[in-house]
C-alpha positions as CSV (number, residue, x, y, z in Angstrom):
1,X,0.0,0.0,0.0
2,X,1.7,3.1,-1.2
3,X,2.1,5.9,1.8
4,X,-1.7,8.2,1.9
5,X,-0.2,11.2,3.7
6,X,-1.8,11.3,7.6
7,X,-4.6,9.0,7.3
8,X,-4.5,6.0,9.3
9,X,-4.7,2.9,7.0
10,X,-8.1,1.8,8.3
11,X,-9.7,4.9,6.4
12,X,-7.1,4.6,3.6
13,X,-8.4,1.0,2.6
14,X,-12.6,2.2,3.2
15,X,-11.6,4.6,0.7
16,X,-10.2,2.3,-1.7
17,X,-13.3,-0.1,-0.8
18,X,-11.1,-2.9,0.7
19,X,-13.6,-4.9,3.0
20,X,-12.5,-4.4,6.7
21,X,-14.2,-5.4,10.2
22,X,-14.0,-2.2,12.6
23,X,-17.4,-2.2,14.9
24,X,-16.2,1.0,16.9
25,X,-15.6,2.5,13.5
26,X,-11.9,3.9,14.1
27,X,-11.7,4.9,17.6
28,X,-9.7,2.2,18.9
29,X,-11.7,0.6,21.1
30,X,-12.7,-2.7,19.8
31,X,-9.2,-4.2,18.5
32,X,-11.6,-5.7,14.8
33,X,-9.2,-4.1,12.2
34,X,-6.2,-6.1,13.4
35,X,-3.7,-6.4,10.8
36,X,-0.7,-8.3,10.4
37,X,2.3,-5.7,8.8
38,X,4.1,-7.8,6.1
39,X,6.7,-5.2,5.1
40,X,7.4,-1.1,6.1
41,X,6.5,-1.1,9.8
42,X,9.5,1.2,10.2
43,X,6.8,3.7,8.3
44,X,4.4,3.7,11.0
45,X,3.9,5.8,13.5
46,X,4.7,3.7,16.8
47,X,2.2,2.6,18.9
48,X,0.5,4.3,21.5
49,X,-0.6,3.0,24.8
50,X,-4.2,3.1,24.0
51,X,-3.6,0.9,20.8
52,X,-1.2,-1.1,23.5
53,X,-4.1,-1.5,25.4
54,X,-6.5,-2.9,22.7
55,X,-4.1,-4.9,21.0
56,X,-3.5,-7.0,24.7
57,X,-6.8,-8.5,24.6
58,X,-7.4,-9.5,21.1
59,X,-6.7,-13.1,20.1
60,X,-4.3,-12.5,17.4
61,X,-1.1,-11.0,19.1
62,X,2.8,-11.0,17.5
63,X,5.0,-7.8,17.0
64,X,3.8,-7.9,13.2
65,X,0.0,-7.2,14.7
66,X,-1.5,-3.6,14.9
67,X,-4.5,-1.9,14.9
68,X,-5.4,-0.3,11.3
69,X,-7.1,2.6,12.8
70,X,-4.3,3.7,14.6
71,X,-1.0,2.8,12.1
72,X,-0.8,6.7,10.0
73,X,2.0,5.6,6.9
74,X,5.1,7.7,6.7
75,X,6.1,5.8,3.6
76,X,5.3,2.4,2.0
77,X,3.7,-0.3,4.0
78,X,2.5,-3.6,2.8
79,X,-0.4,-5.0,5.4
80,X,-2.6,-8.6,5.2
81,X,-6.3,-8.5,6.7
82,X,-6.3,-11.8,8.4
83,X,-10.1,-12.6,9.3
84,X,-11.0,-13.1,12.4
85,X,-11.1,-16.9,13.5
């Protein structure tokens, strides 16, 4: 996914109507647009203790794993959408 400028990549991919699960609709609450970061995470903001937070009590957890409503791009990423189980 080529950089968007400050948008997180949650609203990046509804733009681009790519098929994501968020149920609090961006606000980091509900931890649904997990994504695993393939390539590029060094072009992500870091993350925050709010996202910290979240990202604690989903199933899917690894250092690859963040929450696409609160990753901005700073340059190229490349992401996978892993369904949840």
């Amino acid at each position: 996914m080529p950089s968007q400028g400050a948008d997180p990549i949650l609203f990046v991919l509804w733009d681009n109507r790519v098929t994501i699960t968020s149920i609090c609709g961006g606000n980091c609450s509900c931890g649904a647009c997990n994504i695993e970061v393939l390539e590029g995470m060094e072009n992500l903001n870091p993350v925050s203790d709010e996202e910290a937070r979240v990202l604690s009590k989903i199933k899917r957890q690894g250092p690859n794993v963040r929450l696409a409503c609160q990753c901005v791009p700073n340059g190229d990423v490349a992401i996978r959408i892993v369904p949840e189980d």
